[in-house]
VOMAR-376206 format. One record per residue (C-alpha): x, y, z negated. Coordinates in steps of 0.001 Angstrom, whole numbers, padded with zeros to 6 digits, m for minus. Layout:
N
X,Y,Z
...
// end
This chain:
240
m001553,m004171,014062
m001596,m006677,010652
001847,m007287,008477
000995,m009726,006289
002389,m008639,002566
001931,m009170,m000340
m000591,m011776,m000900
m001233,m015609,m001999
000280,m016825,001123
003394,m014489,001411
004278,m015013,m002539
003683,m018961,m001729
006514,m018397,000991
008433,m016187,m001219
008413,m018825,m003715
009946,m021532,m001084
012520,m018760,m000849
m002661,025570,m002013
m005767,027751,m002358
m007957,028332,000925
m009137,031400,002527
m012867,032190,002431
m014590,031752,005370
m015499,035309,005832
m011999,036640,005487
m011143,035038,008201
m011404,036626,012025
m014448,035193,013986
m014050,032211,016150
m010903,031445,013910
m010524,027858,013384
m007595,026532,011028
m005039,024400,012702
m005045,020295,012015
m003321,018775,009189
000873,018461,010472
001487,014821,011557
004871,012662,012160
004974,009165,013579
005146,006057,012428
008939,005681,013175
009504,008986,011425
007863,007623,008300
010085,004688,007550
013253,006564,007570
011490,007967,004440
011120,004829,002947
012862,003942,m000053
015800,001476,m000026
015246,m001874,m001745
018044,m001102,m004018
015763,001568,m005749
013957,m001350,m006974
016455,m002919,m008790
019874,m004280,m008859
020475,m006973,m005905
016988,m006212,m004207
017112,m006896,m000444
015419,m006058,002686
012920,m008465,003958
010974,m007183,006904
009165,m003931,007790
006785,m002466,010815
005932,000759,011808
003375,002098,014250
006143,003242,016689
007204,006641,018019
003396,007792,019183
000677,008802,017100
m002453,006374,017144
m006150,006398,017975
m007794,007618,015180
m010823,005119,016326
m010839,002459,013377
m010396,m001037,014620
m011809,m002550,011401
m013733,m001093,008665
m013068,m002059,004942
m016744,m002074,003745
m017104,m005121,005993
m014303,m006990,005804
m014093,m010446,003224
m012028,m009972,000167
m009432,m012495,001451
m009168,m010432,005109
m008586,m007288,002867
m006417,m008329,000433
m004619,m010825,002944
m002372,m008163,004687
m002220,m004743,004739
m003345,m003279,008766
m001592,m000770,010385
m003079,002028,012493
m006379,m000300,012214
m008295,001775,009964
m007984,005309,012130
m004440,006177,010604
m002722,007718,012999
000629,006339,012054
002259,004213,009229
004783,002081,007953
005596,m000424,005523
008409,m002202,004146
009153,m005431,002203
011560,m006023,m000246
013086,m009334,m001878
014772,m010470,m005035
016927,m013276,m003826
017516,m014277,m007470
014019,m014949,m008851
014601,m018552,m009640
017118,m017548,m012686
014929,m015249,m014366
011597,m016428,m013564
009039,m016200,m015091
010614,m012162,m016594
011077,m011261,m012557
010258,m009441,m009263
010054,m012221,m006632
008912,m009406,m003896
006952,m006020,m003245
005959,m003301,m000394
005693,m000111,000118
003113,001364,002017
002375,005040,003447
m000728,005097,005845
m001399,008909,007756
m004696,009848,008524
m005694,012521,010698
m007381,014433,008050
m007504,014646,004010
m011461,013601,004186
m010418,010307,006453
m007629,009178,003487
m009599,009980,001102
m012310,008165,002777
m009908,004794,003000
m008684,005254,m000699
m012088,004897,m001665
m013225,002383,000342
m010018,000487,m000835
m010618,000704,m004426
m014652,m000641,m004186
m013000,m003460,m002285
m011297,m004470,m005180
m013760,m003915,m007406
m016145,m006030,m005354
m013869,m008987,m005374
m013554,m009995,m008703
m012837,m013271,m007704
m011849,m015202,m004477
m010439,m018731,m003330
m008258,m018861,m000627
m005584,m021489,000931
m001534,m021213,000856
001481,m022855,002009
001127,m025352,m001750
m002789,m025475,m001321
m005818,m023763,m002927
m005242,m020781,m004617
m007543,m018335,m007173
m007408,m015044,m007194
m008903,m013030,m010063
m008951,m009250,m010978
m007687,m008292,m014234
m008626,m004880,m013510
m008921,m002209,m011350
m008001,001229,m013367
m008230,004940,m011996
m004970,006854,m012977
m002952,009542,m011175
000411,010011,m009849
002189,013392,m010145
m001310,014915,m010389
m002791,013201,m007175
m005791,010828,m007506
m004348,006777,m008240
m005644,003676,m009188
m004209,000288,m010133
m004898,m003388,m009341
m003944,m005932,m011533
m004796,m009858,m010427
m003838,m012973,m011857
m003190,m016326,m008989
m002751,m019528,m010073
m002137,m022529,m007808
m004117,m026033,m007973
m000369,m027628,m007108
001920,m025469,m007597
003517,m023935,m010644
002048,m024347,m014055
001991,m021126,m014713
000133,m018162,m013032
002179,m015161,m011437
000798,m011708,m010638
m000058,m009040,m008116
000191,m005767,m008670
m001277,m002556,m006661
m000522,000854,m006994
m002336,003319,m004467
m002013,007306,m004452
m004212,009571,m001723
m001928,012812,m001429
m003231,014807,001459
m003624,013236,004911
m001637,010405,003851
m002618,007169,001609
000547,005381,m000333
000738,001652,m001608
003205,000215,m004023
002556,m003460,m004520
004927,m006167,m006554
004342,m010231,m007100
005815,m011225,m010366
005630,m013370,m013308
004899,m011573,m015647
002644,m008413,m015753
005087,m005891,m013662
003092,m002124,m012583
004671,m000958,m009729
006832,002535,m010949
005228,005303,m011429
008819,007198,m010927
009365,005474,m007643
005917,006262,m006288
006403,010194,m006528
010009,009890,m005356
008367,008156,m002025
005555,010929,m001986
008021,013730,m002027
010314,011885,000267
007938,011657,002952
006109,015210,002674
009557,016626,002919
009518,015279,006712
006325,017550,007621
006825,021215,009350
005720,024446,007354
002109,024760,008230
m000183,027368,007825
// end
């Protein structure tokens, strides 16, 4: 299940508009329950509203994975994929999440401002079936990036460039982050280049994506990234 996002070709269109036990405390033949997990319908109503991205923001599309969790059998595996597959949408229950959602946002207003503007961003959470498999992803995601320093790929005003600024390790209310900054330009379109931003967070069993297309050099929020976090672990059951 692909939603295409945040990439050369949907900017182009934009643009036309706690501590475990030790083993041997534990009875034998104990065996510690699964990681708690919600559906895919379940994790959009946590989503945040495009209004928490700033003033006049609007809704532009989402998808979730519906109200059933999903194979964790991966339909497609990062390590092989092209940097323009990767990079070209973001892939829901594809990679073995169980369930996930994702939501677009606009700014309408662009053209006044621009180049100092937002045109359009996502947000992203992915669930995995375990904290090794997201952690597993968020890896695999971040040596993606780093692998593509540079790519060519085509759009709705032609050829486009893609080149990575950087990819930086950070963290996010003390979970493991990293951020992806690229530069497009297009061969005939615009005469100046625009951005693409990436912010990704593994908490737990669950791997979160903030993403923003601007003019200028726009990281996703920091702030807005742990309210999303805490928004959506607030939907799982006590579990022990």
């Amino acid at each position: 299940m692909k939603f295409r996002l945040v990439t050369v070709v949907a900017v182009a269109a934009a643009l036309s508009f706690a501590a475990a036990s030790s083993a041997a405390a534990r009875p034998l033949g104990h065996k510690p329950a699964p990681p708690p997990q919600i559906t895919g319908s379940k994790l959009q109503a946590a989503m945040l509203a495009p209004a928490a991205f700033g003033a006049g923001y609007t809704f532009l599309k989402s998808l979730n994975s519906g109200r059933k969790l999903q194979s964790t059998k991966a339909k497609d595996h990062v390590p092989g994929m092209s940097c323009g597959t990767f990079e070209g949408g973001v892939f829901i229950s594809d990679f073995g999440d169980t369930a996930g959602a994702v939501v677009r946002y606009s700014n309408p207003n662009w053209r006044s401002a621009y180049p100092d503007t937002i045109l359009l961003g996502d947000e992203i959470v992915l669930q995995f079936a375990a904290t090794a498999s997201a952690t597993t992803f968020y890896n695999q995601a971040r040596a993606k990036y780093v692998a593509c320093p540079s790519f060519s790929t085509s759009s709705g005003f032609g050829p486009a460039a893609v080149t990575n600024i950087s990819v930086a390790k950070t963290s996010v209310a003390g979970h493991q982050a990293f951020l992806v900054t690229q530069r497009v330009t297009f061969s005939d379109f615009l005469q100046t280049p625009f951005y693409l931003l990436y912010l990704y967070v593994v908490s737990g069993t669950n791997v979160y994506e903030l993403s923003d297309a601007s003019g200028t050099n726009d990281e996703p929020s920091v702030a807005l990234m742990t309210r999303l976090i805490h928004r959506v672990q607030a939907l799982y059951p006590h579990h022990s």
